[in-house]
C-alpha positions in Angstrom: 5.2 33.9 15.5 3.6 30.9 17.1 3.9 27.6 15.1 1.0 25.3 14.6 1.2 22.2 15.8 2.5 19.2 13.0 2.5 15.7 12.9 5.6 13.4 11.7 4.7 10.7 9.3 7.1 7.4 8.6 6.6 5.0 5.9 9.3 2.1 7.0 9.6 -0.5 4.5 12.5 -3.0 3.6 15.0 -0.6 2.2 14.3 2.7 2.8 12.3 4.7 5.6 10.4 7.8 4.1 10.2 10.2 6.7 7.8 13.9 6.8 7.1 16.9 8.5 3.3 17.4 7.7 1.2 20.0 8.6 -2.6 20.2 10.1 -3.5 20.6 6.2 -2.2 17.3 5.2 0.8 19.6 3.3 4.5 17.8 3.2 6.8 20.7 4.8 10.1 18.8 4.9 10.5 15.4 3.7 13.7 13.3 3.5 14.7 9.5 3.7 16.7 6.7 5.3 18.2 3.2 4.6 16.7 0.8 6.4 19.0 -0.8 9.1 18.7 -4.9 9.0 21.6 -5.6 10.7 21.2 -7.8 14.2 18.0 -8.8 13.3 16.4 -4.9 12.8 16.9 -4.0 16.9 18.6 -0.6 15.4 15.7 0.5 13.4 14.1 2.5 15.4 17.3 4.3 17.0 18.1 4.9 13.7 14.6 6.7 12.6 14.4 8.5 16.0 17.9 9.6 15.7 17.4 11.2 12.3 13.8 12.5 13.1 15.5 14.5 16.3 18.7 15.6 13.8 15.8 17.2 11.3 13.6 19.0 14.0 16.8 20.6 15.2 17.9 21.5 11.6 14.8 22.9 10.6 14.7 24.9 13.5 11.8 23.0 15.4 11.4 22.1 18.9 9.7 18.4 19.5 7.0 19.9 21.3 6.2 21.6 18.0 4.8 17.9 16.7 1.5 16.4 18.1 3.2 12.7 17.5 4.4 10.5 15.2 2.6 7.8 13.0 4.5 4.7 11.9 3.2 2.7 9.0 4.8 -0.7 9.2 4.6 -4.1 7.0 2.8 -7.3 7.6 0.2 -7.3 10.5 0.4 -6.3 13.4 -1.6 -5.5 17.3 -3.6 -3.1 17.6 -3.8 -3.1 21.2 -0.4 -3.0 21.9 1.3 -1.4 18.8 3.7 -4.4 18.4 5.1 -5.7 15.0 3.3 -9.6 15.0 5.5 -10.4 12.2 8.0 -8.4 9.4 9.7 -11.1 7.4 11.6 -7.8 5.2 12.7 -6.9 8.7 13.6 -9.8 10.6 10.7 -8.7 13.3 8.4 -11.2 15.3 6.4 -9.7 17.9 8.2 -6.7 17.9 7.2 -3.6 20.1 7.5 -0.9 17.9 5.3 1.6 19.9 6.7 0.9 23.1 10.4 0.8 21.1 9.5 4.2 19.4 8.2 6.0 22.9 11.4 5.0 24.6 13.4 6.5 22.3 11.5 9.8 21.0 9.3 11.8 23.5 5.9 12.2 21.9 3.2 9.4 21.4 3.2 7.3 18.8 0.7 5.2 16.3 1.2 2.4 14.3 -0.7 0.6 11.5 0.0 -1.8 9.1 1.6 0.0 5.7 -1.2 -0.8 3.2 -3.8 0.7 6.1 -1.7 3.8 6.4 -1.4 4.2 2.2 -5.2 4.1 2.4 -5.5 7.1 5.0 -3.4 9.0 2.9 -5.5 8.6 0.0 -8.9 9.3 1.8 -7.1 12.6 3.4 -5.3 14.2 0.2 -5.5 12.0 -2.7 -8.0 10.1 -4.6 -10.7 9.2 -2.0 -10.1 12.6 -0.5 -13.9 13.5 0.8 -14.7 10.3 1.1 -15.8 7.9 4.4 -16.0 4.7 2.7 -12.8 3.7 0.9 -11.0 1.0 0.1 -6.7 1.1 -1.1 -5.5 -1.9 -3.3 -1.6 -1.6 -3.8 -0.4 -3.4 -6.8 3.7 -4.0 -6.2 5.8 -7.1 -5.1 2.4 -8.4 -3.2 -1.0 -7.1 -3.3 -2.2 -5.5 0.1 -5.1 -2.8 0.6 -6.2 -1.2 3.5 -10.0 -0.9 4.0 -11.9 2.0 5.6 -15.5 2.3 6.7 -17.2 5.2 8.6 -13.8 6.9 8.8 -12.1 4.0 10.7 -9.5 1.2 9.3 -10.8 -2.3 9.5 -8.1 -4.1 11.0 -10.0 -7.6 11.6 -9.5 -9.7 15.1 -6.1 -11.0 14.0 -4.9 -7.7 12.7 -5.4 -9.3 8.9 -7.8 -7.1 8.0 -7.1 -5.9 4.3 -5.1 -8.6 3.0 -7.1 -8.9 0.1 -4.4 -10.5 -1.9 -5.0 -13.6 -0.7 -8.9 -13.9 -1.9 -9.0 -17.1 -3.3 -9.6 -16.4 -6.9 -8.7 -20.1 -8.7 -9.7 -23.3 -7.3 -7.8 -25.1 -9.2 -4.8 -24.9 -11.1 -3.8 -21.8 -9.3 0.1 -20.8 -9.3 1.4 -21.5 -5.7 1.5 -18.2 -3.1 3.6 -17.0 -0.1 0.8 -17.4 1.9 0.9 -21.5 1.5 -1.9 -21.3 -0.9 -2.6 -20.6 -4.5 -5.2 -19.3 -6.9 -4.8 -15.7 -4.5 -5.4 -12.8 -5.9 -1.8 -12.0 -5.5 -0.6 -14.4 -7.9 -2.4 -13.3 -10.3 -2.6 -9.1 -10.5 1.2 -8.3 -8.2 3.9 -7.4 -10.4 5.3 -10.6 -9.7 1.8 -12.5 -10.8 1.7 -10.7 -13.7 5.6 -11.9 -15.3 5.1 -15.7 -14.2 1.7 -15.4 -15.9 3.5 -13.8 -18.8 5.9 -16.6 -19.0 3.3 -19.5 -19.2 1.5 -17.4 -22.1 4.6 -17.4 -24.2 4.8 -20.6 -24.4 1.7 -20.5 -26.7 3.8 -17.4 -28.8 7.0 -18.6 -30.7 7.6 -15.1 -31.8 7.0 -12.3 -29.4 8.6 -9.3 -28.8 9.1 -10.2 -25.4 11.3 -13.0 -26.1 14.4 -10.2 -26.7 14.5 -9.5 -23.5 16.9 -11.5 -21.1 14.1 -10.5 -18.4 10.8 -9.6 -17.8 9.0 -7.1 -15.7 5.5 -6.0 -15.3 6.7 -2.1 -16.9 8.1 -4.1 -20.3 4.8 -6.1 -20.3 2.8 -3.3 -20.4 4.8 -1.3 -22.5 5.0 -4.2 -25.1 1.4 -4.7 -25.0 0.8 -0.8 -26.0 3.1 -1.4 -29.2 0.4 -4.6 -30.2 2.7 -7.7 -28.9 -0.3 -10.1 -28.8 1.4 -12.5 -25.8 1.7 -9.1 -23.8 -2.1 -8.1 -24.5 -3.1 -11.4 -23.8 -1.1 -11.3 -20.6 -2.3 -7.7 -19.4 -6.5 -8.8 -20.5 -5.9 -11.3 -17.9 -4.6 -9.4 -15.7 -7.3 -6.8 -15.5 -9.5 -9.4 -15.8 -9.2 -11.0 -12.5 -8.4 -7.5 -11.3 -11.8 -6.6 -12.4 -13.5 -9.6 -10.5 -11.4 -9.1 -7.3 -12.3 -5.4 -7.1 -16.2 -6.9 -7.6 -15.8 -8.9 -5.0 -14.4 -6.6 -2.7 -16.8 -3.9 -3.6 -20.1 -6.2 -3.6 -18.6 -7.1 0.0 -18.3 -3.5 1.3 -19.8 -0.8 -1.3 -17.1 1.5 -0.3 -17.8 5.5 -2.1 -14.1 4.8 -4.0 -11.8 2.1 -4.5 -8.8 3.4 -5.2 -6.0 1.1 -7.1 -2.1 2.0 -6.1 1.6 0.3 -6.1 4.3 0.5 -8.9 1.8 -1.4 -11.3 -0.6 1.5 -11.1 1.9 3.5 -13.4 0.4 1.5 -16.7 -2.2 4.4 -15.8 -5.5 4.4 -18.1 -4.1 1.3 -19.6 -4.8 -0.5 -16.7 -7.3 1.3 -15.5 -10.0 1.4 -18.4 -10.2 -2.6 -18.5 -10.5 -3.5 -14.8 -13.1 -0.8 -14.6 -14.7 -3.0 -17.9 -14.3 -6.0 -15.9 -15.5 -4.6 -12.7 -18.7 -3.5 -14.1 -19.1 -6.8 -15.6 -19.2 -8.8 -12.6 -20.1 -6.5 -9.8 -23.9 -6.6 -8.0 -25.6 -3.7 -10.0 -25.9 -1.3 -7.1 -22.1 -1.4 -6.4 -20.6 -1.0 -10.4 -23.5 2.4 -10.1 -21.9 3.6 -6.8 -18.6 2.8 -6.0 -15.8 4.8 -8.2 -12.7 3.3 -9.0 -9.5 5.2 -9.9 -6.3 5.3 -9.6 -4.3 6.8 -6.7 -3.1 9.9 -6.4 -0.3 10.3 -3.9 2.1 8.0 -5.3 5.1 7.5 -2.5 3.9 9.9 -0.1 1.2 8.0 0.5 2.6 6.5 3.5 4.2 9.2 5.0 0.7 11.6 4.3 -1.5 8.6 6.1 0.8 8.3 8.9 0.4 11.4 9.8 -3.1 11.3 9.5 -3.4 8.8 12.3 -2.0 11.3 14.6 -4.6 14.1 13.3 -7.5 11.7 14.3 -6.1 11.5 17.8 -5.3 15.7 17.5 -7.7 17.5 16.5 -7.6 21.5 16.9 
């Protein structure tokens, strides 16, 4: 029996490195993880993954020449010409060659996009935007990142910053401060982390709150409390789809994408989340854009990554 062709798909973030067999059919056939070296500045990382990626081909009884290539989604931005890292704080990376590193180690070709970008293939191939040409992928987690794609292709931008929607300046003034050296960015105000300092300058307006028993805060116990009827938690989760709602306006009056798709751990709050913003988007969005553009929430959850990588290498190997 001949085998058809797959492609390998690796999500490598800060701790861990999700790694997938993946057929022409977008399917997950073996799937299995990694920590995430850091030691001597991250040189090992790539030994490591193409170590354990040549261990699984052999123990599922592959050959290499059974896989197409491999797709590497990585964080923070990177060049597109080259494949090199431009910089991974997580990682300790600063114009790091992680395509020529890869294709040293591993003997098939190899592609590499920023995470967020990658997420978004996934979603357009076999999750929410599945279908679709015109999409954009707004991950709600630590940051805010989203990956944009029109006509089929990612926009990566000349500085390989396409995406980074998290740092749209939302407040002029009075903005909490953001890793980017600014403040007001979107980021601050819809990540997870946004969302409990936000929290935390709303209580002091609440002497009693529920949230007040808890030693610490997190974006999962600010929603939860807001479904029970704490009023400092609704108040903090309105605001929160509220400049959710005018950053997904902006985005879509800017590009009029088919689907905007919203992802990340903070996606879990689910139709909580999700019926608001769309309130909000439709509030502020040019007319033609709230009638067109559907928003929803993603549907891939952590195998978004290794499902998008993988979908790189289809584009390049097609049947």
């Amino acid at each position: 029996m001949t085998i058809k062709k797959m492609y390998i798909g690796v999500d490598l973030g800060g701790t861990t490195v999700k790694i997938a067999f993946v057929n022409q059919m977008g399917m997950i056939l073996h799937k299995w993880e990694i920590a995430t070296n850091l030691d001597n500045g991250g040189r090992n990382i790539v030994s490591d993954i193409s170590t354990s990626i040549k261990a699984e081909v052999v123990k599922e009884e592959y050959q290499l020449t059974d896989f197409y290539g491999i797709g590497v989604g990585a964080p923070g931005p990177f060049n597109k010409e080259d494949g090199s890292v431009i910089e991974a704080v997580n990682l300790g990376w600063v114009h790091y060659p992680l395509k020529a590193s890869f294709e040293k180690e591993i003997n098939l070709p190899v592609f590499v996009d920023n995470d967020a970008n990658v997420a978004a293939f996934g979603e357009q191939w076999q999750g929410a935007g599945a279908g679709t040409s015109d999409l954009v992928a707004i991950t709600l987690g630590t940051g805010v990142g989203a990956g944009v794609i029109c006509n089929g292709e990612i926009v990566n931008g000349k500085a390989g910053a396409g995406g980074e929607v998290g740092h749209i300046r939302i407040l002029t003034e009075g903005g909490l401060p953001c890793n980017c050296g600014g403040s007001g960015c979107l980021e601050t105000l819809v990540s997870a982390t946004g969302l409990v300092r936000n929290t935390e300058i709303i209580l002091k307006d609440y002497p009693v709150s529920s949230l007040k028993r808890h030693e610490k805060l997190s974006s999962y116990l600010i929603f939860q409390e807001a479904a029970k009827g704490d009023p400092a938690a609704e108040k903090a989760v309105d605001r929160f789809c509220y400049y959710l709602g005018i950053g997904l306006a902006n985005i879509g009056t800017m590009l009029n994408p088919d689907a905007i798709v919203i992802g990340g751990g903070v996606s879990k709050a689910g139709e909580q989340l999700l019926a608001p913003t769309i309130k909000y988007f439709e509030e502020f969005a040019f007319t033609p854009v709230k009638n067109s553009t559907v928003i929803s929430l993603a549907q891939l959850g952590n195998d978004a990554g290794v499902i998008g990588a993988a979908a790189m290498v289809s584009k390049h190997f097609l049947d």
